[in-house]
MIVO-572714 format. One record per residue: residue number from 0; y, z, x of N, C-alpha, C, O in turn. Coordinates in steps of 0.2 Angstrom, whole numbers. Layout:
BEGIN
k; n.yy; n.zz; n.xx; ca.yy; ca.zz; ca.xx; c.yy; c.zz; c.xx; o.yy; o.zz; o.xx
NUM; Y; Z; X; Y; Z; X; Y; Z; X; Y; Z; X
...
***
This chain:
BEGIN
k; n.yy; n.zz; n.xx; ca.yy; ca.zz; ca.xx; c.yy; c.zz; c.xx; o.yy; o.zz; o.xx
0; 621; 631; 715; 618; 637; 713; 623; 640; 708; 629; 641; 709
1; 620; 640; 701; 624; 645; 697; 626; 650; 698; 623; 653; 702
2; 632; 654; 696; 636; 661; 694; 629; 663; 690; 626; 660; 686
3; 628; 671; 696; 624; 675; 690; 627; 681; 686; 629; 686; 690
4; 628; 681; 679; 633; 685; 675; 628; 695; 676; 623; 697; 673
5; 632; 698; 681; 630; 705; 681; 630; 709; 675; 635; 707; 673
6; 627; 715; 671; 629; 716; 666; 630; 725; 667; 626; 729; 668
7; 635; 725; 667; 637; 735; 667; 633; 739; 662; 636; 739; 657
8; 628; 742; 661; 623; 745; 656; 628; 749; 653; 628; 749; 647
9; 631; 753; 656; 636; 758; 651; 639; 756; 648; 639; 757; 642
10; 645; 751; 651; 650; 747; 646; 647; 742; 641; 650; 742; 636
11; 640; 739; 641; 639; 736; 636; 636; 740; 630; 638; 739; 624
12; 632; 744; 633; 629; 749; 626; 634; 752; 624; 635; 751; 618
13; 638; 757; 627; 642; 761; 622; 648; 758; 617; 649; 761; 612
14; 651; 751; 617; 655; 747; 614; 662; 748; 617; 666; 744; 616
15; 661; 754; 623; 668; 753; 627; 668; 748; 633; 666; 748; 639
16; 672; 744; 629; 671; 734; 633; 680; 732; 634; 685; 736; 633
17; 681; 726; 636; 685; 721; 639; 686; 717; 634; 692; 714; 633
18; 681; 716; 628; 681; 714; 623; 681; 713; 616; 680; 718; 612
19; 681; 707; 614; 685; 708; 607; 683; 716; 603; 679; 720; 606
20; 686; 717; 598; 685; 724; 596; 677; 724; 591; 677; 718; 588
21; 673; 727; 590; 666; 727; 588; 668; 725; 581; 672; 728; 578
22; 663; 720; 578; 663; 718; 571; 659; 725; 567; 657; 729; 571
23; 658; 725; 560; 655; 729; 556; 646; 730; 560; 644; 735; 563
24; 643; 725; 561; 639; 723; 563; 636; 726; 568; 632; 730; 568
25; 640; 724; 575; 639; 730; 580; 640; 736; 580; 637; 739; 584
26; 647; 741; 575; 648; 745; 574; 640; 749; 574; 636; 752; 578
27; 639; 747; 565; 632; 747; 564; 626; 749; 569; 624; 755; 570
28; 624; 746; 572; 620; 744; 580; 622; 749; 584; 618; 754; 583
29; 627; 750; 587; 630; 755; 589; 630; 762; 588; 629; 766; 592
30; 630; 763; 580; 628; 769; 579; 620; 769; 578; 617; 775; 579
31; 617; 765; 576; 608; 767; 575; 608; 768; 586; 606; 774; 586
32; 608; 766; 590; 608; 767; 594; 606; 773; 596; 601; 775; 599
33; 614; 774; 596; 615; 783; 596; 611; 788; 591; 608; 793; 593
34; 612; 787; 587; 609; 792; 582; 600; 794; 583; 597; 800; 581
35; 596; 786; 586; 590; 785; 586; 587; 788; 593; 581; 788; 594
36; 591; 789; 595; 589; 794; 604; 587; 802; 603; 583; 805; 607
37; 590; 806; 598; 585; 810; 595; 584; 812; 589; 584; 818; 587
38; 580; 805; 584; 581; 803; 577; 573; 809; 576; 568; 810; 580
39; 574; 810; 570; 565; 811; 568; 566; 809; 559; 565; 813; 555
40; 568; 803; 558; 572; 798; 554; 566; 793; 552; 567; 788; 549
41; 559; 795; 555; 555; 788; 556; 551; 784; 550; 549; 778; 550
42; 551; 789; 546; 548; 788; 539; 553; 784; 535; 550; 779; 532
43; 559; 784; 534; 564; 782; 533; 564; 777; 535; 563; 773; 530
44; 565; 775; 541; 566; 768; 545; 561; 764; 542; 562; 758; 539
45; 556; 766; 542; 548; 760; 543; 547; 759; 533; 545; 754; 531
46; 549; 765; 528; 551; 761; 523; 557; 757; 521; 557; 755; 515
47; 563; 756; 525; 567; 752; 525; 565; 746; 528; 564; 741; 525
48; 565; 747; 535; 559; 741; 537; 555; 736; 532; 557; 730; 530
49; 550; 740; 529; 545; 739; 526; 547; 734; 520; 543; 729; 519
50; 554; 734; 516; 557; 732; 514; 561; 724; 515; 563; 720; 511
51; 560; 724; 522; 561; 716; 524; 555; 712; 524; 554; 707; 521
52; 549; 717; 529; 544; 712; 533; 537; 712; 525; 532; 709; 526
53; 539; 715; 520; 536; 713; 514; 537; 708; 510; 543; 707; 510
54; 534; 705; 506; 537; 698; 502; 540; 700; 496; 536; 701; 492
55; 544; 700; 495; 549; 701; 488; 546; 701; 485; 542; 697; 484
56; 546; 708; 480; 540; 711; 477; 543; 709; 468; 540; 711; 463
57; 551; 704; 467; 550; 702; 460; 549; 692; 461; 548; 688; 457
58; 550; 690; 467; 549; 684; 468; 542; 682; 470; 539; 686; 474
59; 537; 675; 468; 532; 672; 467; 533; 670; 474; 537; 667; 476
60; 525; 674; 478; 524; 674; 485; 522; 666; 486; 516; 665; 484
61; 526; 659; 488; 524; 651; 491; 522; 651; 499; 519; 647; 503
62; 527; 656; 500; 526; 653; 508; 531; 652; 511; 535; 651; 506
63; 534; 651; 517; 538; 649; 521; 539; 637; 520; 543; 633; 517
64; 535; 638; 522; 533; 629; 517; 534; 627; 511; 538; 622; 511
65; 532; 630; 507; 534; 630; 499; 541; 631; 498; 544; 627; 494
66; 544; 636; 500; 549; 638; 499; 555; 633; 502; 560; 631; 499
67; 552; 630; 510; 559; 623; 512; 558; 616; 510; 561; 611; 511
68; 551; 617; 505; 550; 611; 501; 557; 611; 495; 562; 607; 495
69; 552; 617; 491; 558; 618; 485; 565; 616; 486; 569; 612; 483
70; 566; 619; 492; 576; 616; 494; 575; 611; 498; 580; 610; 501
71; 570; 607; 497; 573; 598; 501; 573; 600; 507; 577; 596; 511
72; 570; 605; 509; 571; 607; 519; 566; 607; 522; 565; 611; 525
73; 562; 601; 521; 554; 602; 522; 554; 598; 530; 549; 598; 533
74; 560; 595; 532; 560; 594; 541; 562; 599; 544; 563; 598; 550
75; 564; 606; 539; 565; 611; 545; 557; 614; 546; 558; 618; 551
76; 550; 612; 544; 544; 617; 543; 542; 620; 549; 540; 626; 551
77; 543; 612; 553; 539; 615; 561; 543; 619; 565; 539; 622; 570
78; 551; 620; 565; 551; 622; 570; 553; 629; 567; 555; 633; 571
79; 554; 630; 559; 555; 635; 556; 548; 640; 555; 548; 646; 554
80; 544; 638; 556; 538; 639; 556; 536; 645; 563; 533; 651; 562
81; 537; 639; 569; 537; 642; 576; 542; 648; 575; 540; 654; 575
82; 546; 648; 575; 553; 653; 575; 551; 659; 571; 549; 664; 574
83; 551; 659; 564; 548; 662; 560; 544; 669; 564; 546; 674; 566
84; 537; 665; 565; 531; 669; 570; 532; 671; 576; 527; 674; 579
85; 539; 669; 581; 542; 671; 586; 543; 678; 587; 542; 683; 591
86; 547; 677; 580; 552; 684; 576; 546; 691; 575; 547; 697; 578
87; 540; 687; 571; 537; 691; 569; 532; 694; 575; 531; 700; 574
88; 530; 692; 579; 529; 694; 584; 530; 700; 587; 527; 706; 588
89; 537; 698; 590; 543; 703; 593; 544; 711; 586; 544; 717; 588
90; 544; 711; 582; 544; 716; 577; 537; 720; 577; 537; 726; 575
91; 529; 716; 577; 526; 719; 579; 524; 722; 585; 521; 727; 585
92; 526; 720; 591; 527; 721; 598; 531; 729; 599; 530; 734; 602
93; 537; 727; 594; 544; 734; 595; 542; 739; 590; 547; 743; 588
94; 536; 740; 587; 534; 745; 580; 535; 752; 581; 535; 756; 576
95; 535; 752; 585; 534; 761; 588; 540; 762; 592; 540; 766; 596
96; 547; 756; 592; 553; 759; 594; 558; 763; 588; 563; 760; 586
97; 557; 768; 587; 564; 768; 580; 570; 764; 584; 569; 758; 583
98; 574; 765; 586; 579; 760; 589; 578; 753; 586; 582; 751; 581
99; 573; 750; 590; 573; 743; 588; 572; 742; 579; 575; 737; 576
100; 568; 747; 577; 567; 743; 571; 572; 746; 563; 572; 744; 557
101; 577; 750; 566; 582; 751; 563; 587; 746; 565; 593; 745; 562
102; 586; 743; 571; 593; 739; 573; 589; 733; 567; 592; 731; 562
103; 584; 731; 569; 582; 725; 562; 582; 725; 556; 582; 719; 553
104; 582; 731; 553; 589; 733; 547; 593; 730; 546; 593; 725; 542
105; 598; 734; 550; 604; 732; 550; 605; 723; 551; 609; 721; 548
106; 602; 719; 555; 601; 711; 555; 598; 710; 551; 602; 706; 548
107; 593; 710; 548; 590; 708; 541; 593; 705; 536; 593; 699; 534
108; 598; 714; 533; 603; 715; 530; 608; 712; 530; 610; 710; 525
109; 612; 711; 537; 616; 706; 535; 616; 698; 536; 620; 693; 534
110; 611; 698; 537; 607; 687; 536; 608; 687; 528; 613; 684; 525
111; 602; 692; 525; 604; 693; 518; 608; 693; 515; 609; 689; 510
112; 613; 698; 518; 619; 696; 513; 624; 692; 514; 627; 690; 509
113; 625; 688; 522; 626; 682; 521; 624; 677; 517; 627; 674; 513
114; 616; 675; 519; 614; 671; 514; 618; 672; 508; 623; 669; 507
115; 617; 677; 505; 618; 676; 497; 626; 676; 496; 628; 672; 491
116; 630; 679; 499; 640; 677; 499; 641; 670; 500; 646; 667; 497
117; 637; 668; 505; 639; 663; 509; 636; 654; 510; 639; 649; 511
118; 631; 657; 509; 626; 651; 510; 621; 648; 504; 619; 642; 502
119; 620; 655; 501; 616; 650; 494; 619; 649; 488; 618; 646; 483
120; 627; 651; 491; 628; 646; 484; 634; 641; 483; 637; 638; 479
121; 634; 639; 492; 635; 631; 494; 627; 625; 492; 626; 620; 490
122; 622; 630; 495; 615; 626; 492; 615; 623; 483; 613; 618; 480
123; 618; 630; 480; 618; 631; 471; 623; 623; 470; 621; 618; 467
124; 629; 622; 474; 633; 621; 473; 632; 612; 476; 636; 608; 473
125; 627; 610; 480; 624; 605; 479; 627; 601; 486; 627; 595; 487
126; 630; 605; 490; 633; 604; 499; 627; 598; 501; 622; 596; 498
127; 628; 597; 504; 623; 592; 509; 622; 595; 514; 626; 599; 517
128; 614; 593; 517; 610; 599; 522; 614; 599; 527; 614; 604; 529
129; 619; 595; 531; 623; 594; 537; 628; 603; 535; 629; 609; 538
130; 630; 601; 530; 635; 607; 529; 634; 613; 528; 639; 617; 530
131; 628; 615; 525; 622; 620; 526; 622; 623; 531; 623; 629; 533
132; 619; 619; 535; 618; 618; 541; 622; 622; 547; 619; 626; 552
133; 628; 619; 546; 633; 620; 550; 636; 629; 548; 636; 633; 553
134; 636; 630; 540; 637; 634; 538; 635; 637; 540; 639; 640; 544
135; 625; 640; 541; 622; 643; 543; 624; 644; 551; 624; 650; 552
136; 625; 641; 557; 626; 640; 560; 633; 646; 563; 634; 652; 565
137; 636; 642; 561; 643; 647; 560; 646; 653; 557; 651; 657; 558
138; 640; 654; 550; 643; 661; 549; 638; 666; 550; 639; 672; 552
139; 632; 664; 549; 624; 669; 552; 625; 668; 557; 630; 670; 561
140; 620; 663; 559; 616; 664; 569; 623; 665; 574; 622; 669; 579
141; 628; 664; 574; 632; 664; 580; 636; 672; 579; 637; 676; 583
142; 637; 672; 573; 640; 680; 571; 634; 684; 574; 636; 688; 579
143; 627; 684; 571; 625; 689; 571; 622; 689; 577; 620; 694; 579
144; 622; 685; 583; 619; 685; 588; 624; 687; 594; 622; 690; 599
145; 630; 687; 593; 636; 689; 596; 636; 696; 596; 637; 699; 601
146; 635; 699; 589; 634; 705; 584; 629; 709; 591; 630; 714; 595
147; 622; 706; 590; 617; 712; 595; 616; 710; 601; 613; 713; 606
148; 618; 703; 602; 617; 703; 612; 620; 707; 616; 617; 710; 620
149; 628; 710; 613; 629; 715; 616; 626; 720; 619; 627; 722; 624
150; 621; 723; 614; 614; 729; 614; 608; 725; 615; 603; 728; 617
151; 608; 720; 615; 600; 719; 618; 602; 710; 618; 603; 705; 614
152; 602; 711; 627; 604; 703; 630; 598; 699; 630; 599; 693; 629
153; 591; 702; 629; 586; 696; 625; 585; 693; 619; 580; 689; 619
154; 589; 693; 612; 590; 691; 609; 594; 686; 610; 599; 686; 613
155; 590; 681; 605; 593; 673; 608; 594; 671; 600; 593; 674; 595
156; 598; 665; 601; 601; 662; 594; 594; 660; 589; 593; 659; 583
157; 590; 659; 594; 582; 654; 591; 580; 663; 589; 576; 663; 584
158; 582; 669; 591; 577; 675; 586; 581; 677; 581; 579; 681; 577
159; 587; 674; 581; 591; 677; 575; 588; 670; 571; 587; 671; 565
160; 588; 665; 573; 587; 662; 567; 579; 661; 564; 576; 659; 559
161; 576; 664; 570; 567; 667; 566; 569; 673; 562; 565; 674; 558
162; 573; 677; 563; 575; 682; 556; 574; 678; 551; 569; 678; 547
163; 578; 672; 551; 583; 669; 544; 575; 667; 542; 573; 670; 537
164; 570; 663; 544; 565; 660; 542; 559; 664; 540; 554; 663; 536
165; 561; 671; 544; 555; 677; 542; 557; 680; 536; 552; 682; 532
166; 562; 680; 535; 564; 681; 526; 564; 677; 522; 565; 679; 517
167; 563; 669; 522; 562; 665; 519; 556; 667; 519; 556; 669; 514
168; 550; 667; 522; 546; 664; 520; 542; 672; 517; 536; 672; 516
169; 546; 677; 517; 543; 684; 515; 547; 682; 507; 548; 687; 504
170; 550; 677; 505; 555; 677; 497; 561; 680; 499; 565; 678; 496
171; 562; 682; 502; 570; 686; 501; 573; 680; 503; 579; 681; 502
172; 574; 674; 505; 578; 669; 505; 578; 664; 498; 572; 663; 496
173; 582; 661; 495; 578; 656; 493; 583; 650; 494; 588; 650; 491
174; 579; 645; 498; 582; 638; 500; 584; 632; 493; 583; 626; 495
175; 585; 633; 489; 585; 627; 481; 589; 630; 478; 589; 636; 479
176; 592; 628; 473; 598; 628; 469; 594; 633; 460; 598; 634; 455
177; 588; 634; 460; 585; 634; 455; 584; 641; 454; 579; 644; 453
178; 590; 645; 453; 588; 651; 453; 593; 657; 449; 591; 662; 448
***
């Protein structure tokens, strides 16, 4: 029989914890958290929002497909595909929580801005998919999944990285050195 890990709801939400000290990221979380318990912020939220789960309104809408074509990542389709529509699901599902959908902001935002510091211009830069890979692995899905398990123990490394594929295939990613 496995250890089953108990979780103290107060020590984990509030950020007063045992451990490491909170990156920018859960700070962030932390505060939309609090702040969103008695927000009436909501029109704000949902065009922030809006601004992810829409297609990049100066980039040429291809697709989630087209787009891991163009970057030579065309055996990531099927399972970036499934993931993708995991993600988008779940955001349909949480539409009417302000909480949740300002915390996907803030993850959005920083997939985002990882990708583009960190990851697209090892791509630009002509890295091979192993290292990509790895990159992604190590500096997105593991940071940012660390970042909001804390606050929401259902998020899995497969929905952080239906983020990264739900923004691909809305344009805000672009997986190809061509740009």
């Amino acid at each position: 029989m496995s250890p089953v890990i108990q979780y103290n709801d107060e020590s984990s939400h509030t950020g007063d914890n045992n451990f490491a000290a909170l990156t920018n990221l859960e700070t962030a979380i932390e505060h939309v958290k609090t702040a969103c318990r008695d927000a009436t912020i909501l029109v704000d939220i949902l065009e922030d929002l809006a601004d992810y789960i829409t297609a990049h309104p100066e980039r040429e809408i291809v697709g989630l497909e087209k787009k891991l074509e163009r970057g030579a990542r065309h055996d990531l389709f099927n399972r970036a595909r499934f993931l993708k529509n995991k993600f988008a699901r779940r955001v349909a599902k949480n539409q009417m929580s302000l909480t949740e959908q300002h915390v996907y902001i803030q993850i959005l935002s920083a997939i985002n801005t990882t990708w583009y510091q960190l990851i697209h211009p090892m791509i630009v830069s002509g890295a091979a998919n192993h290292e990509i890979d790895q990159l992604i692995l190590d500096e997105l899905i593991k940071p940012v999944h660390q970042a909001i398990v804390r606050f929401d123990h259902t998020i899995t490394t497969e929905l952080v990285s239906g983020m990264l594929y739900f923004l691909t295939g809305k344009c805000h990613l672009i997986w190809d050195a061509e740009c």
